[in-house]
Biotite code that builds the C-alpha atoms (Angstrom):
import biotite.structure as struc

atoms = struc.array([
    struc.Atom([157.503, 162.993, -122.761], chain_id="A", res_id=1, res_name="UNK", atom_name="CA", element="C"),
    struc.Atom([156.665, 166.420, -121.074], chain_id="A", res_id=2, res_name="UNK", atom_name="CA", element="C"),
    struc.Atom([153.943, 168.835, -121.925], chain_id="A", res_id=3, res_name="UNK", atom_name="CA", element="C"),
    struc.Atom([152.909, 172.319, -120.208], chain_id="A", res_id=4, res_name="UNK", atom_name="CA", element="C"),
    struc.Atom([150.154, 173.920, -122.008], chain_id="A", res_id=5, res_name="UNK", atom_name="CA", element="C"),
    struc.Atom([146.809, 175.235, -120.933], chain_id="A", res_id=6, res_name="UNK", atom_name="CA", element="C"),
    struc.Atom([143.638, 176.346, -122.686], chain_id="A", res_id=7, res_name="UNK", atom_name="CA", element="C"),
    struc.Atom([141.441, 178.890, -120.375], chain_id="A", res_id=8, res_name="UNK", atom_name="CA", element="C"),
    struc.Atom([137.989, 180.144, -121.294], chain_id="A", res_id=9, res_name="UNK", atom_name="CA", element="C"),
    struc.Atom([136.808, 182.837, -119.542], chain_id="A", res_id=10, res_name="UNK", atom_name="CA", element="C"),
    struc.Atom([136.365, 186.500, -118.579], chain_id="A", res_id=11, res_name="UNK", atom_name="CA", element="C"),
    struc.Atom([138.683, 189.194, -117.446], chain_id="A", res_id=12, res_name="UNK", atom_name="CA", element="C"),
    struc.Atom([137.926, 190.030, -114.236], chain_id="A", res_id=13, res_name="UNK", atom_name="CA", element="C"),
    struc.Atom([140.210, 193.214, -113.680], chain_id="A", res_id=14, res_name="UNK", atom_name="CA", element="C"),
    struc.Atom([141.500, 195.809, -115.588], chain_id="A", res_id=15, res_name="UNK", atom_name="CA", element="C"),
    struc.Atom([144.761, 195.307, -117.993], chain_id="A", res_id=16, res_name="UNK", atom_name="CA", element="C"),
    struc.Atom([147.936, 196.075, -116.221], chain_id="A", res_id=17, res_name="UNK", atom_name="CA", element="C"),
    struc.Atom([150.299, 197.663, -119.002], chain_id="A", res_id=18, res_name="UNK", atom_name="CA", element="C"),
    struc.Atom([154.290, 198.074, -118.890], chain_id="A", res_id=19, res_name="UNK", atom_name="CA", element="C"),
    struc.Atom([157.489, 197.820, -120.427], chain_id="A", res_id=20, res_name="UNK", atom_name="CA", element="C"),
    struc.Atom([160.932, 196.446, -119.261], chain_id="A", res_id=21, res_name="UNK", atom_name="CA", element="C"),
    struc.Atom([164.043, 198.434, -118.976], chain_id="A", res_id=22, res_name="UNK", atom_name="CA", element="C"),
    struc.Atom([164.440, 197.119, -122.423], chain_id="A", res_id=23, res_name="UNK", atom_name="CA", element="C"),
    struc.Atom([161.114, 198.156, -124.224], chain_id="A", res_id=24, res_name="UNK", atom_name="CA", element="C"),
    struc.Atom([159.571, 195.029, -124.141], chain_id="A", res_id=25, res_name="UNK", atom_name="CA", element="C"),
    struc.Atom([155.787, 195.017, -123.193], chain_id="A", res_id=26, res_name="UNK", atom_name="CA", element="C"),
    struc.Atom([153.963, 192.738, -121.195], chain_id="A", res_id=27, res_name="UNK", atom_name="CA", element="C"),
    struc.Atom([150.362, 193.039, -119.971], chain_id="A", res_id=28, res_name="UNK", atom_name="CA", element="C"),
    struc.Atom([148.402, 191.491, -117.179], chain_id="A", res_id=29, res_name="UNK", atom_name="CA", element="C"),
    struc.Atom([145.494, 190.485, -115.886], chain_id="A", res_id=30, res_name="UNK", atom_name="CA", element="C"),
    struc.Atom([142.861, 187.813, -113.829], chain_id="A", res_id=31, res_name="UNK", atom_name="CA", element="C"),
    struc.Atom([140.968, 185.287, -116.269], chain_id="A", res_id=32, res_name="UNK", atom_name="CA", element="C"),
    struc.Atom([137.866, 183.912, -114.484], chain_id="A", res_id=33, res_name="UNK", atom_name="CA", element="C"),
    struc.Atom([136.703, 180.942, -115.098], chain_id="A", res_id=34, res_name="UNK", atom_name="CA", element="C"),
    struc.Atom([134.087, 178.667, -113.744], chain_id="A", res_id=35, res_name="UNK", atom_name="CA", element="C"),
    struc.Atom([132.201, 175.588, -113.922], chain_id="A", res_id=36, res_name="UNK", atom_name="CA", element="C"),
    struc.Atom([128.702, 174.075, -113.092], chain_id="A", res_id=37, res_name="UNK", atom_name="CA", element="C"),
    struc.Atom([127.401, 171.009, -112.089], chain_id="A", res_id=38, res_name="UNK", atom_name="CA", element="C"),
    struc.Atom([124.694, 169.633, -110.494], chain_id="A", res_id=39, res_name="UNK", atom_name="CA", element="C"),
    struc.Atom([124.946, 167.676, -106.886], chain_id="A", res_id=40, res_name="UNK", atom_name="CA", element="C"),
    struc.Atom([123.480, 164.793, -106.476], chain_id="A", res_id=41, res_name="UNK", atom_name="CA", element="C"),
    struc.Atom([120.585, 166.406, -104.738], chain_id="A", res_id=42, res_name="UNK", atom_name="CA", element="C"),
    struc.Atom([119.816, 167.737, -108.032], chain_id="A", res_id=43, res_name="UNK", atom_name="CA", element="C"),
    struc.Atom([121.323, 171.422, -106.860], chain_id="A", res_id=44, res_name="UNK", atom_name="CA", element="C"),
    struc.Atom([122.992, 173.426, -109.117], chain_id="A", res_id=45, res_name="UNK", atom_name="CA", element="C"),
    struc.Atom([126.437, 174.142, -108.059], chain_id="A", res_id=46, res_name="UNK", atom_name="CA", element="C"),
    struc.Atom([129.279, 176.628, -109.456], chain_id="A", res_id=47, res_name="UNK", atom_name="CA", element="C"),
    struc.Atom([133.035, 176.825, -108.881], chain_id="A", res_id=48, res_name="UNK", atom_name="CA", element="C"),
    struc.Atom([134.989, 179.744, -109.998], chain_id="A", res_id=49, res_name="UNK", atom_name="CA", element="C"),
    struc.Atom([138.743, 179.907, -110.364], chain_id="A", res_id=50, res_name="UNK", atom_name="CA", element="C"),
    struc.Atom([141.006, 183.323, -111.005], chain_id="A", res_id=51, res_name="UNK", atom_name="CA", element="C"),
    struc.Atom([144.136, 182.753, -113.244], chain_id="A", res_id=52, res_name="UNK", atom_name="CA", element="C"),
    struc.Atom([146.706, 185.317, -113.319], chain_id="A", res_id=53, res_name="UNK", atom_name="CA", element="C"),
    struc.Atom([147.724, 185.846, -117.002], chain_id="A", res_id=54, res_name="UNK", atom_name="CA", element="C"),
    struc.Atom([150.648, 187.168, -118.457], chain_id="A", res_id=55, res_name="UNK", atom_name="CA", element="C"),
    struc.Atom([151.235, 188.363, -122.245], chain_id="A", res_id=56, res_name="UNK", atom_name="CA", element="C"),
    struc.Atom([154.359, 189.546, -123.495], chain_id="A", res_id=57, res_name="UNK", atom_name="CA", element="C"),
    struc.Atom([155.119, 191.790, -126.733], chain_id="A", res_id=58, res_name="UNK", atom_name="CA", element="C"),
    struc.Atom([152.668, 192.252, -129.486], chain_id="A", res_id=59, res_name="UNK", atom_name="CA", element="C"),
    struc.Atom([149.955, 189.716, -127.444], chain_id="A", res_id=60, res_name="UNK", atom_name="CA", element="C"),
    struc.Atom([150.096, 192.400, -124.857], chain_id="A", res_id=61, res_name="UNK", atom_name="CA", element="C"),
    struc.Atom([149.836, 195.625, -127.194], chain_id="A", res_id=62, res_name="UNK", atom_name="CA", element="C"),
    struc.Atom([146.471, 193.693, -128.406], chain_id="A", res_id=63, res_name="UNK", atom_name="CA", element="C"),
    struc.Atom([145.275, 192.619, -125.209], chain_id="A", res_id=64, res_name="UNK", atom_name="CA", element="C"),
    struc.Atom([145.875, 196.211, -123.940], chain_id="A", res_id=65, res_name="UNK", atom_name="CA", element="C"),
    struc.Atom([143.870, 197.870, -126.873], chain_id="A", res_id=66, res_name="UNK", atom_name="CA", element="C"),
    struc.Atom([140.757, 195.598, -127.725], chain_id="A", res_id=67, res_name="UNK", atom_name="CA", element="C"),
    struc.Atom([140.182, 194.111, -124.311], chain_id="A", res_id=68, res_name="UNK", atom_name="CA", element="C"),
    struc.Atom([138.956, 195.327, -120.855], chain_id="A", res_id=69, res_name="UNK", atom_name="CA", element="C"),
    struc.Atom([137.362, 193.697, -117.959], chain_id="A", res_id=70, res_name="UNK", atom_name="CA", element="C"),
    struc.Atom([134.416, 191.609, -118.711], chain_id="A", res_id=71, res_name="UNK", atom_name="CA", element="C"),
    struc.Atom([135.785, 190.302, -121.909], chain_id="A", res_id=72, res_name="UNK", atom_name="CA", element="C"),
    struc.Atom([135.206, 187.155, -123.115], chain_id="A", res_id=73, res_name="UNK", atom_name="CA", element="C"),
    struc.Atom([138.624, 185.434, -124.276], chain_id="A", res_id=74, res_name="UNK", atom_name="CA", element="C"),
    struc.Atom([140.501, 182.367, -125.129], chain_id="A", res_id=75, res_name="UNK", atom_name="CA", element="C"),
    struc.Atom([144.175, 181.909, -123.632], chain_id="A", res_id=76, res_name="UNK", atom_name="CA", element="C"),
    struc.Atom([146.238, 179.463, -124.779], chain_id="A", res_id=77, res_name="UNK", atom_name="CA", element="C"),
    struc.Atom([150.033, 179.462, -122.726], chain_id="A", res_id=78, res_name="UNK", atom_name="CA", element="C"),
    struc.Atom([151.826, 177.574, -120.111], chain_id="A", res_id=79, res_name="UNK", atom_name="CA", element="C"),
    struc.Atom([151.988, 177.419, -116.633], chain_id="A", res_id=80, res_name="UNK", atom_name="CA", element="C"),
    struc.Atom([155.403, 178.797, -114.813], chain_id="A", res_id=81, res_name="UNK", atom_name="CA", element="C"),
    struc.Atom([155.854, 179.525, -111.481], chain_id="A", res_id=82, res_name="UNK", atom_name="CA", element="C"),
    struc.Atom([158.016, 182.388, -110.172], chain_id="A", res_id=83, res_name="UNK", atom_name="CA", element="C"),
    struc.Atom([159.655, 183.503, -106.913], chain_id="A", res_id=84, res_name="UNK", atom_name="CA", element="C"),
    struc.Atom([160.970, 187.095, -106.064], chain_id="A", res_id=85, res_name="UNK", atom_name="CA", element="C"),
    struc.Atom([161.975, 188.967, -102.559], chain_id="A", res_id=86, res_name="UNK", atom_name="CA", element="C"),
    struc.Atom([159.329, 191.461, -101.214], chain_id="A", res_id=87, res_name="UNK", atom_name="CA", element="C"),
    struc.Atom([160.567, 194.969, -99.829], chain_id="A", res_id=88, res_name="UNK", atom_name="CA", element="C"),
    struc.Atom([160.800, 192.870, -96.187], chain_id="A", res_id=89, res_name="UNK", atom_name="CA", element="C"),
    struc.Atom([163.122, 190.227, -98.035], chain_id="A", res_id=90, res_name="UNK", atom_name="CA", element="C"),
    struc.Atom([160.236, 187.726, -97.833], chain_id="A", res_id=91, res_name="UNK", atom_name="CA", element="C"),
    struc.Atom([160.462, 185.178, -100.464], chain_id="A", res_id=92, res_name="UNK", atom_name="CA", element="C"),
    struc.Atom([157.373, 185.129, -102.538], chain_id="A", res_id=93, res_name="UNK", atom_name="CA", element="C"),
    struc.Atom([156.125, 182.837, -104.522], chain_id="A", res_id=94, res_name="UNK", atom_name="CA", element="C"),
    struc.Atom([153.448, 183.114, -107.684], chain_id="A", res_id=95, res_name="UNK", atom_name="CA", element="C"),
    struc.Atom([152.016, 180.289, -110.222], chain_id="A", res_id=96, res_name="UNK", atom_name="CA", element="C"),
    struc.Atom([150.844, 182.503, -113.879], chain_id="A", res_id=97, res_name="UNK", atom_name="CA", element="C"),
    struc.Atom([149.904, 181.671, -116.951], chain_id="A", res_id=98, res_name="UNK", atom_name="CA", element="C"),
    struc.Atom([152.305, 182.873, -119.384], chain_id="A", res_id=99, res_name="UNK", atom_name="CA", element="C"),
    struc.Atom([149.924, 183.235, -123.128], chain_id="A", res_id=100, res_name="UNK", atom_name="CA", element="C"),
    struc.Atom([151.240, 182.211, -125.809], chain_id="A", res_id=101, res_name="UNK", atom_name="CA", element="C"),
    struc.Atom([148.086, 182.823, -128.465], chain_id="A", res_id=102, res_name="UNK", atom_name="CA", element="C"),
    struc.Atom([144.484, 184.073, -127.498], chain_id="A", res_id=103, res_name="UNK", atom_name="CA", element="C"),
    struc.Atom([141.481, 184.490, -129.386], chain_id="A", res_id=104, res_name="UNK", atom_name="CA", element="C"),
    struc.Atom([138.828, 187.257, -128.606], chain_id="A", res_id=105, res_name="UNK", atom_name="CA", element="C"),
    struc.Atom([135.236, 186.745, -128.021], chain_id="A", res_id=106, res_name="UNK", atom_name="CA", element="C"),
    struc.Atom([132.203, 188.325, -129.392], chain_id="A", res_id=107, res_name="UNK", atom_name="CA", element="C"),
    struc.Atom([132.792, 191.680, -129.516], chain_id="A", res_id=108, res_name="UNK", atom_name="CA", element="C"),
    struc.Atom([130.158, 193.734, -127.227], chain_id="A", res_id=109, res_name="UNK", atom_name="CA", element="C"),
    struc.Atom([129.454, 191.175, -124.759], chain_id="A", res_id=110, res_name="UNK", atom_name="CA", element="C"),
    struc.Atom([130.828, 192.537, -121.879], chain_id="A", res_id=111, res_name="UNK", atom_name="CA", element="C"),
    struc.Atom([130.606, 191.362, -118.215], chain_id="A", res_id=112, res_name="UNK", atom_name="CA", element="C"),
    struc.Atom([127.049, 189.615, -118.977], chain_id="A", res_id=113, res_name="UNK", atom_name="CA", element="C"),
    struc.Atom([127.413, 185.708, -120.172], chain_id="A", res_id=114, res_name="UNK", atom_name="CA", element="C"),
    struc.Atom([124.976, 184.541, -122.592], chain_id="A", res_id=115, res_name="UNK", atom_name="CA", element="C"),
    struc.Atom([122.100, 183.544, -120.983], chain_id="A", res_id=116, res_name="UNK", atom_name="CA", element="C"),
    struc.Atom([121.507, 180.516, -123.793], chain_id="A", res_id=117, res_name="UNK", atom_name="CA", element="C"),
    struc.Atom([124.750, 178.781, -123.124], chain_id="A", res_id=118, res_name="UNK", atom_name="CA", element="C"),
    struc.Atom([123.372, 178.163, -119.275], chain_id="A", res_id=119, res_name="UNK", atom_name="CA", element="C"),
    struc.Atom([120.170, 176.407, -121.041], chain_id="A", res_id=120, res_name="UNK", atom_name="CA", element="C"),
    struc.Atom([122.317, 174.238, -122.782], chain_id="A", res_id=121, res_name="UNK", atom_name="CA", element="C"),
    struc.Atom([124.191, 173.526, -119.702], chain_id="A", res_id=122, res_name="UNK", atom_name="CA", element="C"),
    struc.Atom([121.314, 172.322, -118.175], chain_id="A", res_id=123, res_name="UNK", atom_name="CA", element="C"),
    struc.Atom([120.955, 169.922, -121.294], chain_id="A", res_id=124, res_name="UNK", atom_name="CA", element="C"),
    struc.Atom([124.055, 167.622, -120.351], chain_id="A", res_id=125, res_name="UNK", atom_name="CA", element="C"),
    struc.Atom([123.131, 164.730, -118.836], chain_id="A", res_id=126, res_name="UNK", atom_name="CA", element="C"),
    struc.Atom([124.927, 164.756, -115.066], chain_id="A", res_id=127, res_name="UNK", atom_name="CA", element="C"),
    struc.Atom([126.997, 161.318, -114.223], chain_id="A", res_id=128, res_name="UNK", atom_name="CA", element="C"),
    struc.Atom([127.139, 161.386, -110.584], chain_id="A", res_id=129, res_name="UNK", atom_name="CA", element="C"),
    struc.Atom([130.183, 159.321, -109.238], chain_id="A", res_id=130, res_name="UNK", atom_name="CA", element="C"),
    struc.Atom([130.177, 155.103, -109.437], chain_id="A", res_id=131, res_name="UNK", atom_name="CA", element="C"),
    struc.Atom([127.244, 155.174, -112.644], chain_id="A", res_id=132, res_name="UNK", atom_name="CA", element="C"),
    struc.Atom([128.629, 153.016, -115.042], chain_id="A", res_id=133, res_name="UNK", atom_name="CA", element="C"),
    struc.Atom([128.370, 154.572, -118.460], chain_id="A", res_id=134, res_name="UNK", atom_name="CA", element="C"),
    struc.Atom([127.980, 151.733, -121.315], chain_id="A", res_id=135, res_name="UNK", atom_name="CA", element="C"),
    struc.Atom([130.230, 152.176, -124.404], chain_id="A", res_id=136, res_name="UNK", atom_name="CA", element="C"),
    struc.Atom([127.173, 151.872, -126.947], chain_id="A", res_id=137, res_name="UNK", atom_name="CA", element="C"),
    struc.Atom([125.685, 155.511, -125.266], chain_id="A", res_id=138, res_name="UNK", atom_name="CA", element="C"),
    struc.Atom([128.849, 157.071, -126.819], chain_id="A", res_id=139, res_name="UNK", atom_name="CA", element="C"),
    struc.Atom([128.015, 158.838, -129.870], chain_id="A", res_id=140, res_name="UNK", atom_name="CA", element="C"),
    struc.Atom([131.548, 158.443, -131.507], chain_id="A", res_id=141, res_name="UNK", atom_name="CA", element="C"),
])
């Protein structure tokens, strides 16, 4: 069995790149950032971000081009392909993108400014640091 699919939270973090292809088709992209937090096991809060490079194609693009901008909150759903082209040097280059199949917009007005209540109920999850043993009866499910 194979599977490529991905599911990205996050914000855009630069402007939407708009064009079509010789043949009219349109395809849009952009950088997703995501991140997460954890604490160490000093007890310091630590975060981790990660840039994706997304790429829509057709009518996902034509919406991603008119209702988002940078600092939008969005849902990706897609697959991951790599892709190699020659520069103008004929240096092979190489890329890894994720190619969105469905998204789903955030709230609308919240721009580049994250909720300030979702980091509170970050700070609510319990942190497992590496070699606790977690006993089956604390699952809730």
């Amino acid at each position: 069995m194979n599977l490529n699919k991905v599911f990205l939270i996050g914000r855009i973090a630069t402007d939407i790149e708009m064009k079509s292809t010789p043949t009219g088709q349109s395809v849009s992209t952009f950088s997703l950032a995501t991140s997460r937090k954890w604490k160490d096991k000093s007890g310091q809060l630590q975060e981790d971000s990660q840039f994706h490079r997304i790429v829509l194609w057709a009518r996902l693009a034509e919406i991603a081009s008119q209702f988002l901008s940078k600092g939008s909150l969005v849902m990706i759903e897609g697959r991951i392909q790599n892709r190699s082209w020659e520069d103008k040097n004929g240096i092979k280059r190489y890329t890894t993108e994720i190619v969105g199949e469905n998204l789903q917009m955030g709230p609308k007005g919240q721009g580049a400014e994250a909720p300030k209540q979702q980091e509170k109920q970050d700070d609510d999850i319990p942190v497992i640091e590496d070699g606790d043993e977690i006993d089956i009866k604390d699952i809730p499910f």
